[in-house]
N, C-alpha and C positions, 0 to 999 in steps of 0.2 A: 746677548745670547737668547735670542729669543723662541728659536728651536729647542727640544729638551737632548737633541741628538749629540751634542757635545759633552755634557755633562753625564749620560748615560756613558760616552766612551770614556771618559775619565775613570768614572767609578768604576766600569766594566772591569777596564785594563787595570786600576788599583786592586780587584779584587780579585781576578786571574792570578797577578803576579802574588798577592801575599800568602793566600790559600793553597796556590799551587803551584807554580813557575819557581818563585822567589825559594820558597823552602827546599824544592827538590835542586836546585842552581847551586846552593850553597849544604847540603846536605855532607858533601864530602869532600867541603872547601871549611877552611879555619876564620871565624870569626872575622868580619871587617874592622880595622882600631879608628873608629870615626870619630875620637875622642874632642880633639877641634872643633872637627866640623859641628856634633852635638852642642858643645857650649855656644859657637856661632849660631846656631839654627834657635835656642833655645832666648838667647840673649836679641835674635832679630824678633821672635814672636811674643816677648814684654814690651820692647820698643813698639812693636808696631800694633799693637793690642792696647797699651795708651795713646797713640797719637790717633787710632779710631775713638777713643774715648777722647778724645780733644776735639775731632774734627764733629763728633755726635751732640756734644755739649757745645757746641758754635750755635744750630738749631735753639729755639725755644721747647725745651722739651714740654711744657707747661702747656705751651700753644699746641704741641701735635698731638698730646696725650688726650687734653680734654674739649678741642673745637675739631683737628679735622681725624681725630683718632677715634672718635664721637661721634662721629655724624655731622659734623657740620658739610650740608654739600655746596655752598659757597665759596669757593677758591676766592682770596685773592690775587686779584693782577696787579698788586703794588709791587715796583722792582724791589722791596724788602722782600715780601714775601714768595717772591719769585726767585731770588737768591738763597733762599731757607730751602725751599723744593730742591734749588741744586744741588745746594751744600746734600740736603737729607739723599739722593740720589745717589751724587759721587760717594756717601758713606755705604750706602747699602750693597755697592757695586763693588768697594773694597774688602766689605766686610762676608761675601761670596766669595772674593777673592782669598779672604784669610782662611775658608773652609777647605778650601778648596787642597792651598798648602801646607793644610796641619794633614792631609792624606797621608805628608812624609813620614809622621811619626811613626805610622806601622812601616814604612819601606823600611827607617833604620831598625824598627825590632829586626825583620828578616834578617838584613845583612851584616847583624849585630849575633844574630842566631838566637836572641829572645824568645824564643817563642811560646815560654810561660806566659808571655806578656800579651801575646795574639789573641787573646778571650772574645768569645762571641759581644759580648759589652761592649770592649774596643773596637771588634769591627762594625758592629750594630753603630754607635755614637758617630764615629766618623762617617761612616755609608751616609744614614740617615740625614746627618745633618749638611753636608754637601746638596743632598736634593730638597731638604726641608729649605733650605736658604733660596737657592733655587725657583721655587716653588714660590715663593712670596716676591723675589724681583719680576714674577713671570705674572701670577694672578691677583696681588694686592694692590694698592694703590700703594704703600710704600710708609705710610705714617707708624703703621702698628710692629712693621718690624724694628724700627728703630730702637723703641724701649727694651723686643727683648735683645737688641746687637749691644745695648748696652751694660744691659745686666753679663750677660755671656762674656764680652768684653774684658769685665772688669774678673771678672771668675778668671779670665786668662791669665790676665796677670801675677795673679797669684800663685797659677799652674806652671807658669812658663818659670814663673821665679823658683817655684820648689826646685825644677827638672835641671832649671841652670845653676841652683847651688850645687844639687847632689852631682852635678855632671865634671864639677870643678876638684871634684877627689875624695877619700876618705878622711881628709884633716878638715874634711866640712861638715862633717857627718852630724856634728852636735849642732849645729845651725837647724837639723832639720827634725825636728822633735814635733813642729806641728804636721805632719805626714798627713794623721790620722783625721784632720780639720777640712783638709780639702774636699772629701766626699761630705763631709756635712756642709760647707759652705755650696759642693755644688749642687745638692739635696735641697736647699734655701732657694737657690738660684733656678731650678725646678719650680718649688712650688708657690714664688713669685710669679714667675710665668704662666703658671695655672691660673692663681686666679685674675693675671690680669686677661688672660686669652675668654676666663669664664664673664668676664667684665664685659668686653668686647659682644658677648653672645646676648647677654642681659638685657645692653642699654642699646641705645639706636644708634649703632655703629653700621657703616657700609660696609665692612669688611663680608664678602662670600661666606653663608654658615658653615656649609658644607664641609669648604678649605678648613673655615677654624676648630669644626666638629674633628676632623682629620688630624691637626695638629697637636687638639686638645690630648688624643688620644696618644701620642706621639712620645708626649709629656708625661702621662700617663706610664707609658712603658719603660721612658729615662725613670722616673722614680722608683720604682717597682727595680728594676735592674740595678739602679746604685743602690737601694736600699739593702736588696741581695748582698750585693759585694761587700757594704759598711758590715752587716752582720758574721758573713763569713771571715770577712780579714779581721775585725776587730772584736768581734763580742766571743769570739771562743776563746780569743787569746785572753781575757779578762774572768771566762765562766770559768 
């Protein structure tokens, strides 16, 4: 996808329909029961949020982080390390693809009639990160996204596993008592990425400043916004 014109119509059309199409479509229609389908969607996005953490940790992460995440501008052309670039490739190209399809989570808030749940945060997080991901298959060499597909990754797992207990009924409801962990694990998962983005700026890394001054800033804004949301959901209920 090496055009941004596809990915602009994605998000376009994701963002038409949830803000406006979607809510007025169903305004004076009765909730969709996607009950299923949610555990299936929820239960495909753990599966395949560890098998990119499988298909990531194939790579040397070791090697990408600190020779060609680094600076190192000596590629090798050993068919080991030329199977590594693949491998790192086919992941980054999946892991665009996983952005891409967590778009759906706001189409079921609509059709579910959520629309507590449609928060600028929401639509900000998904927007953003469909073209932040984007943006590094298009203008990076490909090493430095993998650390953060990995970190996010693994943050999934945990999300996708909360969404598919609480989707499985109220006799699971005591299962889900760490709620409140999730924004702070993904607040972690944040400011790992900051400093490793600020690491990237420091050392003699090839990565484009400009791009990581962009994303630094990005990051910047995710924390700032979950930070928001942890204080209002949870520290009033405790003040």
């Amino acid at each position: 996808m090496p055009s941004p014109g596809p990915i602009i119509c994605i998000v376009g059309t994701y963002l038409i329909f949830v803000l406006k199409i979607g809510p007025k479509l169903m305004e004076k229609r009765p909730p969709f029961q996607l009950n299923t389908v949610i555990i299936l969607y929820n239960a495909f996005q753990v599966l395949f949020s560890v098998w990119l953490i499988h298909l990531i940790l194939k790579i040397d992460i070791k090697h990408v982080f600190f020779a060609h995440g680094f600076g190192d501008q000596n590629h090798s052309t050993s068919p080991k390390d030329i199977n590594k670039e693949i491998v790192m490739l086919r992941a980054a190209w999946w892991y665009f693809f996983a952005k891409v399809i967590e778009l759906l989570d706001t189409v079921f808030f609509v059709l579910r009639k959520k629309q507590n749940q449609i928060t600028f945060l929401h639509v900000y997080h998904h927007t953003i990160m469909a073209f932040f991901t984007w943006c590094y298959l298009k203008f990076l060499p490909g090493e430095q996204g993998v650390i953060i597909g990995l970190f996010n990754s693994m943050v999934h797992v945990i999300m996708y596993s909360y969404y598919l207990i609480a989707a499985l009924g109220p006799k699971y409801k005591k299962y889900l008592w760490w709620k409140r962990y999730m924004t702070s694990i993904q607040l972690m998962q944040f400011g790992i990425i900051l400093i490793y983005l600020t690491l990237t700026l420091i050392m003699d890394c090839r990565t484009p400043k400009g791009l990581t001054y962009f994303f630094t800033i990005i990051g910047v804004t995710f924390m700032y916004l979950f930070s928001s949301f942890y204080r209002q959901t949870y520290k009033k209920k405790t003040a």
